[in-house]
C-alpha positions as a printed NumPy array, in Angstrom:
array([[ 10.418,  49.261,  76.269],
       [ 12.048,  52.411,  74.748],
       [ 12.003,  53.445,  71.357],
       [ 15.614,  52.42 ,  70.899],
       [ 15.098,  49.217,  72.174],
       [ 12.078,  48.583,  70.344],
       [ 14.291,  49.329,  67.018],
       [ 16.733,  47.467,  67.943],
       [ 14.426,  44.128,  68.058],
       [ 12.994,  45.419,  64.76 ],
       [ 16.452,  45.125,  63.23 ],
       [ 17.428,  42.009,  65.148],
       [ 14.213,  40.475,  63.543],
       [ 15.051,  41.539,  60.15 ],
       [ 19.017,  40.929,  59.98 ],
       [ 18.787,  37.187,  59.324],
       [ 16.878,  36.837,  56.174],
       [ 18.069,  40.456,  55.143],
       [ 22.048,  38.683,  55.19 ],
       [ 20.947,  35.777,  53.349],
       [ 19.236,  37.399,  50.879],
       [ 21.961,  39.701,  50.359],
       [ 24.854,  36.63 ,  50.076],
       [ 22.393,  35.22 ,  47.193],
       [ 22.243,  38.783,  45.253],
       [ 26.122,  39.034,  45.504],
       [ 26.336,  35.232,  44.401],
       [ 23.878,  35.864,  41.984],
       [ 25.446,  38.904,  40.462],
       [ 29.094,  37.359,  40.458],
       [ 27.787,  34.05 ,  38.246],
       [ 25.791,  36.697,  36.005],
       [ 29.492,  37.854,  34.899],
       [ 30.175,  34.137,  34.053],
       [ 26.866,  33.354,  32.152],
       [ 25.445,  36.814,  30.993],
       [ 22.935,  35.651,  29.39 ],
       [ 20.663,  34.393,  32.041],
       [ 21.084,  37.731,  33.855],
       [ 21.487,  38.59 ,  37.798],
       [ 17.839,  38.934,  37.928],
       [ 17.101,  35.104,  36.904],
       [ 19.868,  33.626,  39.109],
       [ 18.547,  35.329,  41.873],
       [ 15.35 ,  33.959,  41.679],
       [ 15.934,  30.545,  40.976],
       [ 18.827,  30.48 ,  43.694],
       [ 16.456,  32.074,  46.055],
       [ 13.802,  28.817,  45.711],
       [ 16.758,  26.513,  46.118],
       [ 18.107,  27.72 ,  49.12 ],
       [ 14.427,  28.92 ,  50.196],
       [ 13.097,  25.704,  50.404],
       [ 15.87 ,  23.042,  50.709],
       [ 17.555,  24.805,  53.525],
       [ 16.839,  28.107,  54.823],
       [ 12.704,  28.261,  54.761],
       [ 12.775,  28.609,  58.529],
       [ 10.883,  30.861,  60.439],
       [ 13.628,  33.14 ,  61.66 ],
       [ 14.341,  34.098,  58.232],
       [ 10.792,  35.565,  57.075],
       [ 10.416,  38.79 ,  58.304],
       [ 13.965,  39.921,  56.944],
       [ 12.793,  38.01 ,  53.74 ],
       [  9.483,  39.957,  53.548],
       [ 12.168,  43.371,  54.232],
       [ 14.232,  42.453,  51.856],
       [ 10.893,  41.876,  49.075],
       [  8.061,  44.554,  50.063],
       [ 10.953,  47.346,  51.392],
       [ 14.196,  47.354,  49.289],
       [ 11.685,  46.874,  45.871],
       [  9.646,  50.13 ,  47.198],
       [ 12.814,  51.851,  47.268],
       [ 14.257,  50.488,  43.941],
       [ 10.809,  51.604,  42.481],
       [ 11.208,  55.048,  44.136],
       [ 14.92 ,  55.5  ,  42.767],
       [ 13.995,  54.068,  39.155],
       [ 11.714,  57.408,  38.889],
       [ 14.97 ,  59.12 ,  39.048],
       [ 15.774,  57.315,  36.146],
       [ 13.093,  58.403,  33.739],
       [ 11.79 ,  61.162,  32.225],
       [  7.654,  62.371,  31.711],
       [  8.876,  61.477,  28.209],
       [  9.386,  57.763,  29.041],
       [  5.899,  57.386,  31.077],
       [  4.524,  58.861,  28.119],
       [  5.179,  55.886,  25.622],
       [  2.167,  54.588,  27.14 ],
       [ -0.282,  57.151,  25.96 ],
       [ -4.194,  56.885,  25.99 ],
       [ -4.036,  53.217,  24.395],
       [ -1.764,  52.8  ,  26.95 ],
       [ -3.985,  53.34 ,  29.517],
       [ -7.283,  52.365,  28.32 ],
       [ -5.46 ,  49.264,  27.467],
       [ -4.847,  48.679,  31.004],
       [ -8.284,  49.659,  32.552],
       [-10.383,  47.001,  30.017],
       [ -7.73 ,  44.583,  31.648],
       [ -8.547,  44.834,  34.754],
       [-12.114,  45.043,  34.266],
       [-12.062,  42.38 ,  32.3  ],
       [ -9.957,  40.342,  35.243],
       [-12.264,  41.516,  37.949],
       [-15.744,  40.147,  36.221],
       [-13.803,  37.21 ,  34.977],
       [-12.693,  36.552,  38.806],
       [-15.969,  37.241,  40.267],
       [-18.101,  35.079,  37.316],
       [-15.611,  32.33 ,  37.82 ],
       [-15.418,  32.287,  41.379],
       [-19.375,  32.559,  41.475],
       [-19.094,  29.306,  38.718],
       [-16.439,  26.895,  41.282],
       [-19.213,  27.778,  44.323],
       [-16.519,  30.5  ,  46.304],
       [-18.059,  32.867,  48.732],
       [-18.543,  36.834,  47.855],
       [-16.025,  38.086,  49.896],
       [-13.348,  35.728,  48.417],
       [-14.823,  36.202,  45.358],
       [-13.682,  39.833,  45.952],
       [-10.135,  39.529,  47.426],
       [ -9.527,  36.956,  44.145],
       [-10.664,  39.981,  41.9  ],
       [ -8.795,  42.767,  43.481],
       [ -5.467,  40.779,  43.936],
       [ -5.582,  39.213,  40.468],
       [ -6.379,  42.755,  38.806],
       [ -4.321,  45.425,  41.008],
       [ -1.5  ,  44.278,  43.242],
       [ -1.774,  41.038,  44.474],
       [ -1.517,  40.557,  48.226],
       [ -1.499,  44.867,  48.745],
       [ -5.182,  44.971,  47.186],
       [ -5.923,  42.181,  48.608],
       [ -5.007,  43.488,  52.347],
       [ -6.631,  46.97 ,  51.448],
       [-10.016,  44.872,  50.207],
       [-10.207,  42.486,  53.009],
       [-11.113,  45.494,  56.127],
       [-13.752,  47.081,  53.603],
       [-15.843,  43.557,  52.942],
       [-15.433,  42.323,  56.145],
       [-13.021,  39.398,  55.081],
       [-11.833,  36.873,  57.493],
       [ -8.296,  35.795,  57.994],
       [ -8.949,  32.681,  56.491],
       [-10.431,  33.814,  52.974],
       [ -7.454,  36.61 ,  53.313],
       [ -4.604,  34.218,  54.064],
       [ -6.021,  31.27 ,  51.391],
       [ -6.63 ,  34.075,  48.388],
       [ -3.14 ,  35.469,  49.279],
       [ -1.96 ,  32.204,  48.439],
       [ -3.761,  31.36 ,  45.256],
       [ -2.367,  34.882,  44.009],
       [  0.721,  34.713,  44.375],
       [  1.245,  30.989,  43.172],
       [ -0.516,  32.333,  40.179],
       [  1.667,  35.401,  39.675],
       [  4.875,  33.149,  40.499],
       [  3.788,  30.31 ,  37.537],
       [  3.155,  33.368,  35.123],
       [  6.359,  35.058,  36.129],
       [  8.006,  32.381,  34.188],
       [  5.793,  31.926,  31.641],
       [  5.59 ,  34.938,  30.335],
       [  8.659,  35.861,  29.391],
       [  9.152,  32.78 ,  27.097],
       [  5.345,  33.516,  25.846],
       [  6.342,  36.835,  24.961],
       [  9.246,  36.176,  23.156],
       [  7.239,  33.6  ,  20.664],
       [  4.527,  36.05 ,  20.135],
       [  6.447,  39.576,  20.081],
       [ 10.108,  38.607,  19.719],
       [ 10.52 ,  40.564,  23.182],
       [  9.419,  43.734,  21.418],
       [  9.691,  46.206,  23.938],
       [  6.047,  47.969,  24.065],
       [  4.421,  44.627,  23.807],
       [  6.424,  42.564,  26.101],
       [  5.951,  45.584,  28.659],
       [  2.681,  45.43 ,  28.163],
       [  1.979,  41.304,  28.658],
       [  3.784,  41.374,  31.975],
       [  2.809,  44.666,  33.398],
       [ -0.424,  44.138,  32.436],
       [ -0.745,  40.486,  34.11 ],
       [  1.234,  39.796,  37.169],
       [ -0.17 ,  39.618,  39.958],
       [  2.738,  41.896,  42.648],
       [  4.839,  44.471,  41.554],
       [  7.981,  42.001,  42.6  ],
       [  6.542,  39.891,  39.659],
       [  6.642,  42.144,  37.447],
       [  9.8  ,  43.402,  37.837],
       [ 11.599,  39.721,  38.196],
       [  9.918,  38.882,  35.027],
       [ 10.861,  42.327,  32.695],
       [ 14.619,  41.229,  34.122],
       [ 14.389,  37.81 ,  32.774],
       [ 13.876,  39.877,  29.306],
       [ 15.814,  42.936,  29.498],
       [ 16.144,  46.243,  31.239],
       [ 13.846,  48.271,  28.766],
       [ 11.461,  46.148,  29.391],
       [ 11.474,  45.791,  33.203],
       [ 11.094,  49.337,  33.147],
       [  8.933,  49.702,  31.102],
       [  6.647,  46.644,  32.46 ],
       [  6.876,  48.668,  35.68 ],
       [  4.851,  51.518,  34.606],
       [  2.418,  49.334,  33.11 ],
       [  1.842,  47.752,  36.651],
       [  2.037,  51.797,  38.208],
       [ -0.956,  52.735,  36.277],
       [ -2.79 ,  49.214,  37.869],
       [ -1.813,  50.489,  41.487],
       [ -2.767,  53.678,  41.103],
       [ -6.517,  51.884,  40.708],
       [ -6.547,  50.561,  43.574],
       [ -8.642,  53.005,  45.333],
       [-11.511,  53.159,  42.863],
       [-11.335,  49.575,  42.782],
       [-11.469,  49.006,  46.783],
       [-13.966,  51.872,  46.426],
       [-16.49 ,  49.569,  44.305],
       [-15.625,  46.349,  46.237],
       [-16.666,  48.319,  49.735],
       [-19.796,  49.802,  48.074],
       [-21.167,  46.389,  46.355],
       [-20.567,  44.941,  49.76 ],
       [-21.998,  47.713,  51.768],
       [-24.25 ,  49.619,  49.762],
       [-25.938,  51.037,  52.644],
       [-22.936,  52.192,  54.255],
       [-20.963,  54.517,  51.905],
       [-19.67 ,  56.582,  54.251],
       [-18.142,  53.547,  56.348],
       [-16.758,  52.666,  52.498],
       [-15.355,  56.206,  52.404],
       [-13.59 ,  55.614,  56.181],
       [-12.067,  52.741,  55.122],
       [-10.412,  54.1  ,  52.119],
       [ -9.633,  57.421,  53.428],
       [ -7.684,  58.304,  56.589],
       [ -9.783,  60.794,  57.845],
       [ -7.422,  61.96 ,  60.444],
       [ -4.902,  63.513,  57.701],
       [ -7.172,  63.559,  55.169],
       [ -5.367,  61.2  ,  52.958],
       [ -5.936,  58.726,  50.014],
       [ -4.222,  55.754,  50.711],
       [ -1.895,  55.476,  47.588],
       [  1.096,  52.89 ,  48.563],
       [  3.524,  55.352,  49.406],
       [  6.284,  54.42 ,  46.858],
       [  3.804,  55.244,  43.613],
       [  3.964,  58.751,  44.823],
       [  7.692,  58.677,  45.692],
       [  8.005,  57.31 ,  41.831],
       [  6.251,  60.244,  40.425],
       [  8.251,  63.029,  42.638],
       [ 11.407,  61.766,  41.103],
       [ 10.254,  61.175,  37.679],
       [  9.138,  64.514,  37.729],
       [ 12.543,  66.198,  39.521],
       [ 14.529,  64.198,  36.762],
       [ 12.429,  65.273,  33.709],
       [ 13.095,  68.654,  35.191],
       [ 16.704,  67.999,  35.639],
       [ 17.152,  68.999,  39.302],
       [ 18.057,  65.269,  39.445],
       [ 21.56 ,  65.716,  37.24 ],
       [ 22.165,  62.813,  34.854],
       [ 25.31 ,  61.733,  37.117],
       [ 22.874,  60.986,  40.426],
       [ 20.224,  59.403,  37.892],
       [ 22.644,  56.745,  37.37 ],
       [ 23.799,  56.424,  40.588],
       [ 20.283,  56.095,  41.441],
       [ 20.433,  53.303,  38.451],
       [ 22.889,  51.485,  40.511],
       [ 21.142,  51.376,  43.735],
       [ 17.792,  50.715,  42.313],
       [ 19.663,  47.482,  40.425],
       [ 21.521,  46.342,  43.428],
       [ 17.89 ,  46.645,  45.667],
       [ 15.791,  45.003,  42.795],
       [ 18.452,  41.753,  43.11 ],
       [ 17.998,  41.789,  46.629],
       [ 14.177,  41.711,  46.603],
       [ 14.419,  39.162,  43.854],
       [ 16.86 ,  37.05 ,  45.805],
       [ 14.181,  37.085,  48.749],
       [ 11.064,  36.795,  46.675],
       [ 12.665,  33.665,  45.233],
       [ 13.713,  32.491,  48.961],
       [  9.981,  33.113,  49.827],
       [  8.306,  30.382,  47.547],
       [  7.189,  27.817,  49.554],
       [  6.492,  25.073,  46.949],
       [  5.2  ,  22.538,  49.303],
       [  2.14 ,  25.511,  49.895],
       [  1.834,  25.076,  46.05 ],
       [  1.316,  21.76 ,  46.057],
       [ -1.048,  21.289,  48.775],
       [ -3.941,  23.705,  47.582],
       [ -7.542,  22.006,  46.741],
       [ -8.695,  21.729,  43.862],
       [-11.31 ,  23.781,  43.627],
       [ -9.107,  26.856,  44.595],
       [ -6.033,  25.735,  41.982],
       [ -8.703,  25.631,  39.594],
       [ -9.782,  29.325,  40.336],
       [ -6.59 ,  29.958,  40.104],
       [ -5.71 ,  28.492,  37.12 ],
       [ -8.94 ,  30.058,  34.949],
       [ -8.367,  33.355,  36.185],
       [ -4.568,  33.114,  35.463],
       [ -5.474,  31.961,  31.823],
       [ -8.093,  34.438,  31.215],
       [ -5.582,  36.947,  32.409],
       [ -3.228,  35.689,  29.579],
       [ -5.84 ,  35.091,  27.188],
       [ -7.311,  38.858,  27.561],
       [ -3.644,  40.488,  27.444],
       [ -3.031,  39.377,  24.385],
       [ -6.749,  40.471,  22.3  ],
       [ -6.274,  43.829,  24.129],
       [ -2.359,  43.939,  22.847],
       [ -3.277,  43.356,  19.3  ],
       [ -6.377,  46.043,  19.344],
       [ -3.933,  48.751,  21.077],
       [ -0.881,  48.467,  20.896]])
């Protein structure tokens, strides 16, 4: 099969879900006009479960849904740089980020104590951790060939993860608003602090306002750029004879690279080209206008994604984990808000 061919399936693939996620941004976007007030962002979502699970959940649909999430948000991440200045990403400061670190340590021992408590094996024990704490089912794919995971502990804490992340997604805005009256630093802060993906976090800063998604992204920025250290200590509690196998794993030795998702870097390169205005404020915000337009689009399929039969039909014992980690999570983000920020 030839290269172009090969593409050509690739896009074939993709081109279902990609159009229907696309109709429900539009649709979404056009009743935003007529209610405001819930916002493009919140339609999306909520249209996206509809149709996602009462009539197009098939399987044709999923790899142009999982395009439309993982892809189009990458690039509305990347383009959002554009948008902000080293100013901006400095509103976190050192409270900022020591604020996020004792969050995720505190989520990692929390996950592994808990998980230890409900009977779970080590190795799920560690995806839980790292997905809860990072990036959700990114850590948990970059943990799992490190620990020697199986498909099976992958696929299940995957799951639990993102259920947990979609149940806060909701919750947090409305938690936020009783506790902080949306205030912008401290809403930020709650959701990019907690969530479990990036997609979370950006569906739930929408559902508040654009200040806050942005600012809720670089909160969750700072927690992905930890992801190496943290697969780092994962590979070497597993395999503390082996740190050099550790090192493999993290490292791709061939070109000598760290792997750091790809769009974190892309973020800073055009934070830093805008701050140093080679990026003119006229493409900034027609970068604003793409990144919007992809964000709704990744919403739309994240949304379409939720398969709430899958929620339903996890045991006990792993809702449970689950649910304690989620809540520690929430209980945790909101000490650590009041001591820094």
């Amino acid at each position: 099969m030839t290269k172009e061919s090969k593409i050509m399936n690739k896009v074939k693939e993709i081109l279902p879900g990609f159009i229907v996620s696309l109709l429900i941004a539009l649709v979404s976007m056009l009743f935003s006009n007529i209610i405001p007030k819930i916002g493009a962002a919140t339609i999306s979502i909520f249209l996206g479960i509809i149709v996602g699970n009462l009539f197009l959940g098939q399987k044709v649909f999923q790899s142009g849904y999982k395009f439309s999430e993982s892809n189009l948000l990458s690039y509305s991440i990347v383009l959002l740089g554009g948008t902000l200045s080293v100013s901006k990403l400095m509103e976190l400061g050192l409270n900022g980020i020591l604020f996020v670190i004792i969050q995720m340590t505190i989520t990692i021992v929390g996950a592994l104590y808990i998980g230890k408590k409900l009977g779970f094996d080590q190795n799920f024990r560690f995806l839980m951790a790292s997905g809860n704490a990072v990036c959700g089912s990114s850590a948990i794919a970059a943990t799992a060939p490190v620990i020697d995971a199986d498909d099976k502990d992958k696929g299940i804490s995957i799951t639990v993860v993102n259920v947990t992340g979609i149940f806060l997604m909701f919750l947090l805005p409305l938690l936020s608003g009783y506790l902080y009256n949306h205030e912008t630093i401290q809403t930020s802060a709650m959701i990019g602090g907690t969530l479990q993906s990036v997609g979370q976090v950006v569906a739930s800063g929408a559902m508040v306002n654009e200040g806050v998604k942005d600012l809720a992204t670089i909160f969750k920025i700072v927690r992905v750029i930890m992801l190496v250290a943290v697969v780092f200590i994962f590979g070497h509690l597993k395999n503390k004879s082996d740190t050099e196998r550790v090192a493999e794993e993290i490292v791709d030795t061939e070109k000598g690279k760290i792997k750091i998702p790809w769009y974190v870097i892309g973020f800073f390169i055009t934070c830093a080209l805008f701050s140093l205005n080679i990026i003119t404020p006229e493409v900034s915000a027609i970068f604003k206008k793409i990144s919007h337009n992809f964000e709704i689009i990744a919403l739309a399929a994240i949304g379409l994604k939720v398969n709430i039969k899958d929620l339903i039909k996890q045991g006990r014992a792993v809702s449970l984990y689950g649910l304690f980690v989620g809540t520690l999570q929430v209980m945790s983000v909101m000490i650590l808000i009041n001591i820094f920020l």
